[in-house]
Biopython code that builds the backbone (N, CA, C, O; Angstrom):
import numpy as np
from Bio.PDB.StructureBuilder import StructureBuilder

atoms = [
    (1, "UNK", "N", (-2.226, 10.217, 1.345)),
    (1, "UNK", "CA", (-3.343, 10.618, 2.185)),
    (1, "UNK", "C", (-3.982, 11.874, 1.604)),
    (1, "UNK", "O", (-3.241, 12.760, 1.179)),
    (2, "UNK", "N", (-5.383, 12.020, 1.552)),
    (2, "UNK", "CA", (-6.098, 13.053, 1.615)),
    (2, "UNK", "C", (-5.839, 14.221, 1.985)),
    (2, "UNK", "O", (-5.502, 14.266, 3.168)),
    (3, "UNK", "N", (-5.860, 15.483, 1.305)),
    (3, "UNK", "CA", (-5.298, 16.314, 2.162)),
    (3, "UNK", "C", (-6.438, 17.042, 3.376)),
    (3, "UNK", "O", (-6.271, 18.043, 4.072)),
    (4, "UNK", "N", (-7.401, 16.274, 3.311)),
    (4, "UNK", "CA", (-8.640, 16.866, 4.583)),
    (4, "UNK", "C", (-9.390, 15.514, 4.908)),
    (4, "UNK", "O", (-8.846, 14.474, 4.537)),
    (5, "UNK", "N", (-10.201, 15.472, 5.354)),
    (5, "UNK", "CA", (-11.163, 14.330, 6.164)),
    (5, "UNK", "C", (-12.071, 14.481, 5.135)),
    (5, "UNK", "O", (-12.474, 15.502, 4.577)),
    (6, "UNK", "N", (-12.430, 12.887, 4.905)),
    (6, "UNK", "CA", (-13.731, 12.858, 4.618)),
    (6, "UNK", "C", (-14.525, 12.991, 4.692)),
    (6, "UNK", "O", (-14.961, 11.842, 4.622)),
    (7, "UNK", "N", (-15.558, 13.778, 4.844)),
    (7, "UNK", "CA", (-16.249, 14.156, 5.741)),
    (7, "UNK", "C", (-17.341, 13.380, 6.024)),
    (7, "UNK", "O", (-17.661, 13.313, 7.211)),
    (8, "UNK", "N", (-18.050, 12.723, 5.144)),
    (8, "UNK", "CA", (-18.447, 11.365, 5.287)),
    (8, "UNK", "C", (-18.277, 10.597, 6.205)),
    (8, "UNK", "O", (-19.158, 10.348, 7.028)),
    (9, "UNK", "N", (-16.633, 9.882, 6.224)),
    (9, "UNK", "CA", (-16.215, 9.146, 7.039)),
    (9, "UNK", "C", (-15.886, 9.513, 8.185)),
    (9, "UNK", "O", (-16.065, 8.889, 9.231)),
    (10, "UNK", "N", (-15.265, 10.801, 8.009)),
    (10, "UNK", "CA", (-15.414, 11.833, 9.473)),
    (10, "UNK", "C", (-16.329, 11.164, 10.598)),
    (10, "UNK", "O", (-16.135, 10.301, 11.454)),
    (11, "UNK", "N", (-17.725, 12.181, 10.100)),
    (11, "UNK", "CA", (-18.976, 12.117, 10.789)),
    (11, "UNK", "C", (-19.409, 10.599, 11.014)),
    (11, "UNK", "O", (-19.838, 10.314, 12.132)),
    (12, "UNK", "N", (-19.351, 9.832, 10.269)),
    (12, "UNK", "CA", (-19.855, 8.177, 10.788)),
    (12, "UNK", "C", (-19.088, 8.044, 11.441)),
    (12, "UNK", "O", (-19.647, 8.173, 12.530)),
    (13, "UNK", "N", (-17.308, 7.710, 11.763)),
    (13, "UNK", "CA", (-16.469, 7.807, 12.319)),
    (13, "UNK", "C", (-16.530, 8.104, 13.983)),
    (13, "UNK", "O", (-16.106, 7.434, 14.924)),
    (14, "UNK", "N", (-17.213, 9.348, 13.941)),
    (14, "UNK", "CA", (-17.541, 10.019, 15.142)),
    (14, "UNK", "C", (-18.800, 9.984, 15.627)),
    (14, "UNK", "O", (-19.007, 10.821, 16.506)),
    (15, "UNK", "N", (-19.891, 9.148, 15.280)),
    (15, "UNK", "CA", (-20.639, 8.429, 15.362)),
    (15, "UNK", "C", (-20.639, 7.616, 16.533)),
    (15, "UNK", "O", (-21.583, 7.559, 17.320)),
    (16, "UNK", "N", (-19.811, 7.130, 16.613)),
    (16, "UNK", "CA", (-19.448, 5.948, 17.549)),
    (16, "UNK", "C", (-18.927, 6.587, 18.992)),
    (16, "UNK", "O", (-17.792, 7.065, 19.011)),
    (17, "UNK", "N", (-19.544, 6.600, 19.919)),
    (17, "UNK", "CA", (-18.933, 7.029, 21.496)),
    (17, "UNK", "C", (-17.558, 6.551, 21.701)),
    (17, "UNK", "O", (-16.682, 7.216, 22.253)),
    (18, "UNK", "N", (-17.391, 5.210, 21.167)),
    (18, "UNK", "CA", (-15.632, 5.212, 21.635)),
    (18, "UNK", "C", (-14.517, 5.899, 21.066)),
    (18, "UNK", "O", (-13.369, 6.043, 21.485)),
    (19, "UNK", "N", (-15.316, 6.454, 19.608)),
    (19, "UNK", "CA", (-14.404, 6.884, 18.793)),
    (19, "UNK", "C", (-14.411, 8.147, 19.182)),
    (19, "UNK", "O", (-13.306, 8.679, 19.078)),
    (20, "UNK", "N", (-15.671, 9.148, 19.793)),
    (20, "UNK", "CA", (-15.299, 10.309, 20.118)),
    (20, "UNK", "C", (-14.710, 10.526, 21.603)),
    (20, "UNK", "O", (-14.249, 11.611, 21.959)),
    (21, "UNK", "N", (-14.780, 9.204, 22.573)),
    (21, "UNK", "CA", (-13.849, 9.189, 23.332)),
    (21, "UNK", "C", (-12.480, 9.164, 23.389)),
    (21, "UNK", "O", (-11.711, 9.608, 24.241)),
    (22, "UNK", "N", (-12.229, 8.410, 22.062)),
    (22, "UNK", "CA", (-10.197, 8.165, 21.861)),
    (22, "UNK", "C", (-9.856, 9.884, 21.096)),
    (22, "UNK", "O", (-8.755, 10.435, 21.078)),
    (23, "UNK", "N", (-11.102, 10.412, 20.554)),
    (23, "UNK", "CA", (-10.512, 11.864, 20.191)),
    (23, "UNK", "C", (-10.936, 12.801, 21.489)),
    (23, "UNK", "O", (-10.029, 13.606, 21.699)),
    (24, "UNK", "N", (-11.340, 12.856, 21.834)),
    (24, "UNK", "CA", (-11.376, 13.480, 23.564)),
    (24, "UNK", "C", (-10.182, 13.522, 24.081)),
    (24, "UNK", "O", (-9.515, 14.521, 24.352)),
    (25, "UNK", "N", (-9.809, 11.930, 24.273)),
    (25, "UNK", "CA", (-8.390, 11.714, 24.951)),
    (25, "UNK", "C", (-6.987, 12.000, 24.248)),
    (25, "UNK", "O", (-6.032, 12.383, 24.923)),
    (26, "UNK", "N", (-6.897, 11.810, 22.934)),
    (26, "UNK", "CA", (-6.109, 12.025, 22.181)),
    (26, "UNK", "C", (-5.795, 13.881, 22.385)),
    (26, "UNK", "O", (-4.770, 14.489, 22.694)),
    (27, "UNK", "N", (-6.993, 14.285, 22.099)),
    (27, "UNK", "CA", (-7.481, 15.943, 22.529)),
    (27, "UNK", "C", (-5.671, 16.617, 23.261)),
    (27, "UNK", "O", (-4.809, 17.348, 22.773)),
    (28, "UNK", "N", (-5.803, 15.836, 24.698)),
    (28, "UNK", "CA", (-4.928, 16.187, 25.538)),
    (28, "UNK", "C", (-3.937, 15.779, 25.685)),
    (28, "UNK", "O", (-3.231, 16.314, 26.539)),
    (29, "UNK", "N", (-3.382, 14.560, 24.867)),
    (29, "UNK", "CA", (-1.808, 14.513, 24.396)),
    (29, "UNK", "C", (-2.038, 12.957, 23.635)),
    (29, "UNK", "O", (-3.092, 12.324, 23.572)),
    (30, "UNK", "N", (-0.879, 12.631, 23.167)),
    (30, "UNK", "CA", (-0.564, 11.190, 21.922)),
    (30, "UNK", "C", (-0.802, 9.996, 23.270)),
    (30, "UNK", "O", (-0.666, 9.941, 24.493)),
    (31, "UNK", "N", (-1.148, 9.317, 22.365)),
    (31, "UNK", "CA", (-0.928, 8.222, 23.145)),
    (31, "UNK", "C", (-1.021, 6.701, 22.600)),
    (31, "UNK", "O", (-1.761, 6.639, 21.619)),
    (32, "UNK", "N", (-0.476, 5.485, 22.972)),
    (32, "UNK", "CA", (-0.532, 4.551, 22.593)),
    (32, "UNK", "C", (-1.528, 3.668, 22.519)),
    (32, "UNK", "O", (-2.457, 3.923, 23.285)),
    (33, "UNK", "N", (-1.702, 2.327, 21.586)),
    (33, "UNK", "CA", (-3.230, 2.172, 21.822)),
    (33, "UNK", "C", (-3.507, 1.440, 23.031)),
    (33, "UNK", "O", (-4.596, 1.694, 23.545)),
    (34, "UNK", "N", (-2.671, 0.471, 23.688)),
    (34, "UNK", "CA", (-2.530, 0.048, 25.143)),
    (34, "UNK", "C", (-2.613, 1.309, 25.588)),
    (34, "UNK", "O", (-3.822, 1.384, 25.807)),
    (35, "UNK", "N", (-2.072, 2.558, 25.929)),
    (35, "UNK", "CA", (-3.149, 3.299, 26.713)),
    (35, "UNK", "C", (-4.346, 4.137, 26.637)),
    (35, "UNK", "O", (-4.931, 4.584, 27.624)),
    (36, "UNK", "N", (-4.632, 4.300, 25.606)),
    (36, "UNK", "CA", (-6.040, 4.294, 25.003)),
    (36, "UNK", "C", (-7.090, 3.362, 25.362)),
    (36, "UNK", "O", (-8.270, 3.404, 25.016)),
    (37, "UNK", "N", (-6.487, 2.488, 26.125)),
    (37, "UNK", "CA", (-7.377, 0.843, 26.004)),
    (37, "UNK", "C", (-7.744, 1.309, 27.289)),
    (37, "UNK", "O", (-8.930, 1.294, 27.619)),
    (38, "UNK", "N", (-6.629, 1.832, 28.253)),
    (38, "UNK", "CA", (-6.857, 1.854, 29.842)),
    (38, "UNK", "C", (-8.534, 1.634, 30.510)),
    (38, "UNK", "O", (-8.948, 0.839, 31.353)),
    (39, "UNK", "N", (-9.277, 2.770, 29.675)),
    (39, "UNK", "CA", (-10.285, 3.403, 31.060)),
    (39, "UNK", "C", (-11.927, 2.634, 30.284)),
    (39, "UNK", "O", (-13.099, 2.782, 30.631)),
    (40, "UNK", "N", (-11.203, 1.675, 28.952)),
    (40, "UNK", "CA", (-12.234, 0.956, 28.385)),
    (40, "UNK", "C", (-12.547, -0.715, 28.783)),
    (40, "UNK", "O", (-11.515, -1.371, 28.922)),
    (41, "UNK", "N", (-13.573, -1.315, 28.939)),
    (41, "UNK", "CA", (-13.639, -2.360, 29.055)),
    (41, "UNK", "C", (-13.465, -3.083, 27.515)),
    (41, "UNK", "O", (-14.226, -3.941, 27.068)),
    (42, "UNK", "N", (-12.429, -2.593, 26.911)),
    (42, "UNK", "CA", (-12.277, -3.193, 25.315)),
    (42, "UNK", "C", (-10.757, -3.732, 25.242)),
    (42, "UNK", "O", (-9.850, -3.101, 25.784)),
    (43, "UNK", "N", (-10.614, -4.488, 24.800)),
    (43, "UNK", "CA", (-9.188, -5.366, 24.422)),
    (43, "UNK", "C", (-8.551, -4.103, 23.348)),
    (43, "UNK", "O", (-9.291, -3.503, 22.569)),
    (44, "UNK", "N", (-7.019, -3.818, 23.464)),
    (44, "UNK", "CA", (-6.426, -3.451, 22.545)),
    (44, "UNK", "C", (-6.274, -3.363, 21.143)),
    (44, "UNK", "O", (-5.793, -2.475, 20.439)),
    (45, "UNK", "N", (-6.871, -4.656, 20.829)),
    (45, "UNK", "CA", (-6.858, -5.326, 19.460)),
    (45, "UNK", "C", (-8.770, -4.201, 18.678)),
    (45, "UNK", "O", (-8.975, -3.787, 17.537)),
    (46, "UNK", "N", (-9.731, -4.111, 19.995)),
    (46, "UNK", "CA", (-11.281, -3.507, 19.490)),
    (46, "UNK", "C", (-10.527, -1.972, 19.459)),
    (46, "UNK", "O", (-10.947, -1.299, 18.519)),
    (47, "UNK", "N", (-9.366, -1.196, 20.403)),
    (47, "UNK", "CA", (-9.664, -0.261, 20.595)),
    (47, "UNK", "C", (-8.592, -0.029, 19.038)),
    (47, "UNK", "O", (-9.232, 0.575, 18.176)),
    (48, "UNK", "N", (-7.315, -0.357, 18.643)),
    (48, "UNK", "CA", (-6.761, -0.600, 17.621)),
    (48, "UNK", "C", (-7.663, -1.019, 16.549)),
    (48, "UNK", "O", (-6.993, -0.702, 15.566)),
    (49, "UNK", "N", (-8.495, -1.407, 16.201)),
    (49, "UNK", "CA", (-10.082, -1.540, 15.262)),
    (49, "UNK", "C", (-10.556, 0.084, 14.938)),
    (49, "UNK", "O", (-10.712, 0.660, 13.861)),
    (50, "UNK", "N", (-10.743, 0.641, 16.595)),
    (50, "UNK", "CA", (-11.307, 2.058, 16.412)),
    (50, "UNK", "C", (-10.274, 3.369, 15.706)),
    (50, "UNK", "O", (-10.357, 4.319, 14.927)),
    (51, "UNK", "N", (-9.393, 2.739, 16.491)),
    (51, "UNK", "CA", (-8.269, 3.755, 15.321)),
    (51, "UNK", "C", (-8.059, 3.781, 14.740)),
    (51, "UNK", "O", (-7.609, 4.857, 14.344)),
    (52, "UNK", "N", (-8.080, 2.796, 13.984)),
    (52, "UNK", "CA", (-7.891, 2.208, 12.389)),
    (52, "UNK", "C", (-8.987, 3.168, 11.859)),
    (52, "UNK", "O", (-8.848, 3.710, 10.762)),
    (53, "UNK", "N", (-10.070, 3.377, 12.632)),
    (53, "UNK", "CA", (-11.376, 4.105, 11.599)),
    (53, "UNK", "C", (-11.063, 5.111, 11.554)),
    (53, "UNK", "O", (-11.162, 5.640, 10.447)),
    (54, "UNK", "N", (-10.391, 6.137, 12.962)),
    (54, "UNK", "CA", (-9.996, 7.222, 13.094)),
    (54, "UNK", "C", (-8.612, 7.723, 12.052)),
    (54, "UNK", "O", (-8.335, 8.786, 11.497)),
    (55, "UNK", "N", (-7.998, 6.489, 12.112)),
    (55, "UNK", "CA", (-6.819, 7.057, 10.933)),
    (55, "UNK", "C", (-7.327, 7.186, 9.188)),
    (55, "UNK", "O", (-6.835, 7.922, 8.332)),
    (56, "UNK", "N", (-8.542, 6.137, 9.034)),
    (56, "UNK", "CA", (-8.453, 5.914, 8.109)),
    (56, "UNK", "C", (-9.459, 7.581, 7.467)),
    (56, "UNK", "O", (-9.081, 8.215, 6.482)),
    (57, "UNK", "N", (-10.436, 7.881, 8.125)),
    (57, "UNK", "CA", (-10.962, 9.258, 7.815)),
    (57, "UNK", "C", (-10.578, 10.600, 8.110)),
    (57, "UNK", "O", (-11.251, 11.631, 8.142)),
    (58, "UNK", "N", (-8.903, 10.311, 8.402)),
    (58, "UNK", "CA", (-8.158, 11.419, 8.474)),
    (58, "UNK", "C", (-7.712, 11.723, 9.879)),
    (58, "UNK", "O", (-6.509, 11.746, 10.142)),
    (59, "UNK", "N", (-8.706, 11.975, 10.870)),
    (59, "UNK", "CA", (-8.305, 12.543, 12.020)),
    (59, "UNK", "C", (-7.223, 11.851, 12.892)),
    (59, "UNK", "O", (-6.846, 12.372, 13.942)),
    (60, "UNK", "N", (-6.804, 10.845, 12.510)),
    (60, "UNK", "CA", (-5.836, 10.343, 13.886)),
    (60, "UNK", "C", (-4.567, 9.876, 12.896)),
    (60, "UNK", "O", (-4.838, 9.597, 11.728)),
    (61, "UNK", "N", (-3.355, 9.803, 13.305)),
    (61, "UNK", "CA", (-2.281, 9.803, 12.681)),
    (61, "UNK", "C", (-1.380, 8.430, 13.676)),
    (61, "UNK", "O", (-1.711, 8.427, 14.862)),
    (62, "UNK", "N", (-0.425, 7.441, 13.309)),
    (62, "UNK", "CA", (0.753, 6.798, 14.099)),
    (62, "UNK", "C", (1.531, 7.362, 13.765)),
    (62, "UNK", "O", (1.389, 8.175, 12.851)),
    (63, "UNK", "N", (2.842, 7.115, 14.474)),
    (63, "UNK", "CA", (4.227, 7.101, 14.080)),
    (63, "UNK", "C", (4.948, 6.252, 14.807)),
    (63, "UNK", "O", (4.695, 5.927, 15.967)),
    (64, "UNK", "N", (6.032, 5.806, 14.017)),
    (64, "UNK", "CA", (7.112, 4.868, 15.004)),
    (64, "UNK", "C", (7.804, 5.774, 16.167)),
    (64, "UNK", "O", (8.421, 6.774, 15.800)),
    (65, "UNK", "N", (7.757, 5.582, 17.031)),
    (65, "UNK", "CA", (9.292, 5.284, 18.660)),
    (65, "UNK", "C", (9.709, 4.542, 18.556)),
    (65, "UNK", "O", (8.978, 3.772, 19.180)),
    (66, "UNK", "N", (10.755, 3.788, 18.058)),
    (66, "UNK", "CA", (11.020, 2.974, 18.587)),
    (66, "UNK", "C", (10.161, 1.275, 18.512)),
    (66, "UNK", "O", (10.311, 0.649, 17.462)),
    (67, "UNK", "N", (9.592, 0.848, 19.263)),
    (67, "UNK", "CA", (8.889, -0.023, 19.758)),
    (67, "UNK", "C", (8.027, 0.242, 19.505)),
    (67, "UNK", "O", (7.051, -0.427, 19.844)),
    (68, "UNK", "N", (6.848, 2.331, 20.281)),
    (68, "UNK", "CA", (6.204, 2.540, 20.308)),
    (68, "UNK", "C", (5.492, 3.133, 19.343)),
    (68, "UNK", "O", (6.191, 3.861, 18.639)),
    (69, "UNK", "N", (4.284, 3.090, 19.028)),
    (69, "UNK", "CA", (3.747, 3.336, 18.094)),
    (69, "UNK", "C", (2.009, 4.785, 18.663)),
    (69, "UNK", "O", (0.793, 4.711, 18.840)),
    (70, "UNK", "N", (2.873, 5.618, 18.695)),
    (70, "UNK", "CA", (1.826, 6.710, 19.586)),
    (70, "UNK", "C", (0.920, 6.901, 18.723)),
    (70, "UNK", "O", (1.051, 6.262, 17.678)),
    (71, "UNK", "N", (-0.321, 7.850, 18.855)),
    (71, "UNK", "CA", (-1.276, 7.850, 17.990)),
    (71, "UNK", "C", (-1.644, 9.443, 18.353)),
    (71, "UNK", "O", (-1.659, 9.858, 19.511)),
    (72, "UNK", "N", (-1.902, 10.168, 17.325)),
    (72, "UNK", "CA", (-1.801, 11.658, 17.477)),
    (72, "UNK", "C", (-3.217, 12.390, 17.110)),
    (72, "UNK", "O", (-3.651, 11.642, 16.234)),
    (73, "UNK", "N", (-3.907, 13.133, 17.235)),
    (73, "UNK", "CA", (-4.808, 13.635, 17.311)),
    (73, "UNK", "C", (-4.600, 14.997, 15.927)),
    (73, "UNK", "O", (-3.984, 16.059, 16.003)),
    (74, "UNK", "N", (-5.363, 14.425, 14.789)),
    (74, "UNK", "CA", (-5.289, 15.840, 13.944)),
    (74, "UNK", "C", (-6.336, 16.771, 13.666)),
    (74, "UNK", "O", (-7.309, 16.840, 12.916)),
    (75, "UNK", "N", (-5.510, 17.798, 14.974)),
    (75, "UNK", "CA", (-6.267, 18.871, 15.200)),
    (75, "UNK", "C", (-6.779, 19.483, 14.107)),
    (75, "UNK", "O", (-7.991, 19.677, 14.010)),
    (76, "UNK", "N", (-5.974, 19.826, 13.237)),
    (76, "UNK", "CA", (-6.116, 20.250, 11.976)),
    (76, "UNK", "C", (-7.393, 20.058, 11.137)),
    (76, "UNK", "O", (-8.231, 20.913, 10.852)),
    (77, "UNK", "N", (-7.364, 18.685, 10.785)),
    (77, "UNK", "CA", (-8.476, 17.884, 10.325)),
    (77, "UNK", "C", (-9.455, 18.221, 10.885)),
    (77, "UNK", "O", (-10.211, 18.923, 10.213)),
    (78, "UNK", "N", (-9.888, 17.890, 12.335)),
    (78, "UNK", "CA", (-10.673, 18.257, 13.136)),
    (78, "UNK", "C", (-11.275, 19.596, 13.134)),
    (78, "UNK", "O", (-12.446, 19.614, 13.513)),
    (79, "UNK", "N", (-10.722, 20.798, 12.775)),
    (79, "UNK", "CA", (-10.914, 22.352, 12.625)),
    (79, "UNK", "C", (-11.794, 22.304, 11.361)),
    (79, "UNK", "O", (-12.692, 23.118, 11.146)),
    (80, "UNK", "N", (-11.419, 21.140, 10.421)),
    (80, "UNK", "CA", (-12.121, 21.506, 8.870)),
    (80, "UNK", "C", (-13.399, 20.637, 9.695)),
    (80, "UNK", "O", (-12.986, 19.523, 9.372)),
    (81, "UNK", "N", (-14.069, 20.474, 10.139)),
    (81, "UNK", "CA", (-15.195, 19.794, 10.665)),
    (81, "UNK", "C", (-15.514, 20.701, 10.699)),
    (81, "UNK", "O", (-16.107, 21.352, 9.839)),
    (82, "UNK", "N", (-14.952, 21.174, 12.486)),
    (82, "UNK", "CA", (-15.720, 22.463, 12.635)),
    (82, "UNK", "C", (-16.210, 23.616, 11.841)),
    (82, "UNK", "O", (-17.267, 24.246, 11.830)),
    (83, "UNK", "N", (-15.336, 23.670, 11.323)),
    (83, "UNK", "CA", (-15.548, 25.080, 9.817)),
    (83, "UNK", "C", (-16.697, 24.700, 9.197)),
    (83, "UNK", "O", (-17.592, 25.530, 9.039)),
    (84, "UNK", "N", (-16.854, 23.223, 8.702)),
    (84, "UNK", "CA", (-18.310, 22.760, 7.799)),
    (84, "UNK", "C", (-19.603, 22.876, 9.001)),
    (84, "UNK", "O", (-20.791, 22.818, 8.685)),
    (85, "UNK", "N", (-19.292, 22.985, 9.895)),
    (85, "UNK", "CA", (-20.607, 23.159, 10.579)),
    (85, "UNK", "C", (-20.849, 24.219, 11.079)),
    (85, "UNK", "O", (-21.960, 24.557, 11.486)),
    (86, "UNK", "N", (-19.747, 24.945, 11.119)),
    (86, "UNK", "CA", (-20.190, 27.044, 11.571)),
    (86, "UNK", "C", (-20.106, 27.164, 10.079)),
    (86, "UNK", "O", (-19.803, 28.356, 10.110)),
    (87, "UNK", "N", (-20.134, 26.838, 8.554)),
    (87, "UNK", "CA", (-20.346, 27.430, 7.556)),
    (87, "UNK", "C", (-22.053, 26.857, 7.666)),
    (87, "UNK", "O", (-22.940, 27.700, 7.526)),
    (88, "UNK", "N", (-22.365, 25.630, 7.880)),
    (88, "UNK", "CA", (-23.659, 25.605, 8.018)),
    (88, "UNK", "C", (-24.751, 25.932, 9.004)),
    (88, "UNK", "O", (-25.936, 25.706, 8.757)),
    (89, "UNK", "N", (-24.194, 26.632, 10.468)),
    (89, "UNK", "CA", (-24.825, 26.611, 11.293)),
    (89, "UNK", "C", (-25.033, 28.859, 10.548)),
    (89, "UNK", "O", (-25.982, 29.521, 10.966)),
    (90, "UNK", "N", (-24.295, 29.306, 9.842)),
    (90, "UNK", "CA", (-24.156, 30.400, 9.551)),
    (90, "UNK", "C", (-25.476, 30.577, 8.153)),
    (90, "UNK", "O", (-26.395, 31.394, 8.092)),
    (91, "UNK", "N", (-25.149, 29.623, 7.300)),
    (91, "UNK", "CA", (-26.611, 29.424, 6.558)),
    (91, "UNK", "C", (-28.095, 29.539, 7.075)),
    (91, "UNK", "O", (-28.982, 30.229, 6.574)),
    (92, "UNK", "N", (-28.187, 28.676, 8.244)),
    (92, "UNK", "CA", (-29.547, 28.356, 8.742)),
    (92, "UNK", "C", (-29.708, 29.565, 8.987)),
    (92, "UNK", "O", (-30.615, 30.205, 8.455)),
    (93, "UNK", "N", (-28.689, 30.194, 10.002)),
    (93, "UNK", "CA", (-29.011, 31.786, 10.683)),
    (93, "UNK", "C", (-29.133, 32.672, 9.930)),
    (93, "UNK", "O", (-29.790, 33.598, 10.405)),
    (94, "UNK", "N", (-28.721, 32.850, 8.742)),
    (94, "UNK", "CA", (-29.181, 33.651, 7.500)),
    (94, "UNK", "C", (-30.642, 33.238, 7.003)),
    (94, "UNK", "O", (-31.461, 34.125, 6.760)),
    (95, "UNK", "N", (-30.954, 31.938, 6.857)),
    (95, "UNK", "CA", (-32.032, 31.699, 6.472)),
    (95, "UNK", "C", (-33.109, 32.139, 7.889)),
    (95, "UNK", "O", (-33.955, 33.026, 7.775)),
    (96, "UNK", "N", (-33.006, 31.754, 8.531)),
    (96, "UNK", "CA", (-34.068, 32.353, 9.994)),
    (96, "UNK", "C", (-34.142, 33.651, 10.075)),
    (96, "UNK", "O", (-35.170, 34.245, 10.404)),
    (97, "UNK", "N", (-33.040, 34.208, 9.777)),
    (97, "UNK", "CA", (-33.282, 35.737, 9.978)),
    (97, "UNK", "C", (-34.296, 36.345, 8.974)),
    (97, "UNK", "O", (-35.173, 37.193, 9.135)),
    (98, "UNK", "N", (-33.740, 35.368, 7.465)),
    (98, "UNK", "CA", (-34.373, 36.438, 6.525)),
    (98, "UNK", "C", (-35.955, 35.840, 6.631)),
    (98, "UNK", "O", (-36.761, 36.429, 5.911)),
    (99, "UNK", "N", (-36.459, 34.771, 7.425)),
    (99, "UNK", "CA", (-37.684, 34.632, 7.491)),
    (99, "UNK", "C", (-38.277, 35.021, 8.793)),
    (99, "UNK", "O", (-39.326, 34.483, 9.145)),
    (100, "UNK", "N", (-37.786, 35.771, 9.422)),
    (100, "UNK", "CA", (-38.301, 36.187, 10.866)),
    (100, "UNK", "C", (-38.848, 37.484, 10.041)),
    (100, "UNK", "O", (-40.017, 37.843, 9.896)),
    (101, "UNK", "N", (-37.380, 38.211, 9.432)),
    (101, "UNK", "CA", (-37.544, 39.307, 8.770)),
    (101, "UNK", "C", (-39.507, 39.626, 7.896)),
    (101, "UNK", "O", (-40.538, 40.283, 8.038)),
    (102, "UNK", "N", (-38.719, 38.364, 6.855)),
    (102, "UNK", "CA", (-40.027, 38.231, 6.355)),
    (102, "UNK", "C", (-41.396, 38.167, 6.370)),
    (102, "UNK", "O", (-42.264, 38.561, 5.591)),
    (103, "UNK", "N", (-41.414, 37.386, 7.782)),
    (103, "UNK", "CA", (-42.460, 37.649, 8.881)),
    (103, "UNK", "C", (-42.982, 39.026, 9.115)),
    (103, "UNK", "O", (-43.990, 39.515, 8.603)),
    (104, "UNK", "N", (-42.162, 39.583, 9.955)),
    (104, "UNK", "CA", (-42.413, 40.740, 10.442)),
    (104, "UNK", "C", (-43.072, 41.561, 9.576)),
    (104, "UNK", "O", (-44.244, 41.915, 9.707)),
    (105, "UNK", "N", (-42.063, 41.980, 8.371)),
    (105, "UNK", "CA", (-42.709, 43.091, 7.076)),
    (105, "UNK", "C", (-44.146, 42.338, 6.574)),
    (105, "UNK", "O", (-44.919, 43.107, 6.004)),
    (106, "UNK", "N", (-44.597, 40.953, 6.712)),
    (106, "UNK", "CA", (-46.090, 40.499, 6.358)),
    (106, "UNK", "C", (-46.635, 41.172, 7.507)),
    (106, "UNK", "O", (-47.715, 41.734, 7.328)),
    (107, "UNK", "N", (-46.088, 41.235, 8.700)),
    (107, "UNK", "CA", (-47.369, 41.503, 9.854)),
    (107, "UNK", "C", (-47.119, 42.865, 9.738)),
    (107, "UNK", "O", (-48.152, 43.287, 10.259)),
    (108, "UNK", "N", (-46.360, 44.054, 9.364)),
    (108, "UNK", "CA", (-46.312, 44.927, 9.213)),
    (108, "UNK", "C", (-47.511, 45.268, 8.309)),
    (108, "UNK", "O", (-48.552, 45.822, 8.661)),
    (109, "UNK", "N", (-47.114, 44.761, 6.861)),
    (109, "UNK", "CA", (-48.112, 45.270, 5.864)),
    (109, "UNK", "C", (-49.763, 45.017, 6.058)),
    (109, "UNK", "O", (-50.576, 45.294, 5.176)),
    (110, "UNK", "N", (-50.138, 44.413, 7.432)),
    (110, "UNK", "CA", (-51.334, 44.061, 7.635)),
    (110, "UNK", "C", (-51.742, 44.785, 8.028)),
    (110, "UNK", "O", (-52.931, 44.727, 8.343)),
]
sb = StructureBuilder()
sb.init_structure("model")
sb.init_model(0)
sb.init_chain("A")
sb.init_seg("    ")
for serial, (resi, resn, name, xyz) in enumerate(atoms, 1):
    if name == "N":
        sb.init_residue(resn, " ", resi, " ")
    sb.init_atom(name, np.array(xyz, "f"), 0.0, 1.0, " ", f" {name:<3s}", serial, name[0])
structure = sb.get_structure()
């Protein structure tokens, strides 16, 4: 495995409302994909489809119990998202500033 998300696949990934619903829910503890399925009008087999996307671009992880096969939420992964978008939401605001700036010293020099 990758050692970060694709970010690519990330973002399409999360694209999808069900998929940022099973990381919502995942959010607040592991869970199986029968109960992942619970609060969806989707068969186990569509919502097991969606995790498959979620595992496959990093953020969601299985492991064996036993029988059970829980599905884990990687926070981790998830943080390097965030980081790419406060490193870019930190660009724009550098760029706005230095053109507000820029602004100003034109209406100054007028």
């Amino acid at each position: 495995m990758a050692p970060g998300p694709d970010l690519d696949l990330a973002f399409a990934a999360l694209g999808d409302p069900v998929r940022r619903a099973l990381v919502t829910r995942l959010a607040r503890s592991d869970a199986t994909v029968g109960e992942l399925a619970e609060p969806f009008d989707l068969t186990p087999q569509a919502i097991s489809h969606h995790v498959g996307v979620l595992r496959r671009c990093g953020l969601v992880e299985q492991r064996r119990e036993g029988t059970r096969r829980p599905c884990r939420l990687r926070a981790d992964q998830l943080s390097l998202l965030s980081t790419w978008i406060d490193d870019q939401r930190r660009a724009w605001d550098d760029r706005l500033d230095a053109l507000e700036q820029h602004l100003r010293d034109e209406g100054a020099a007028r």
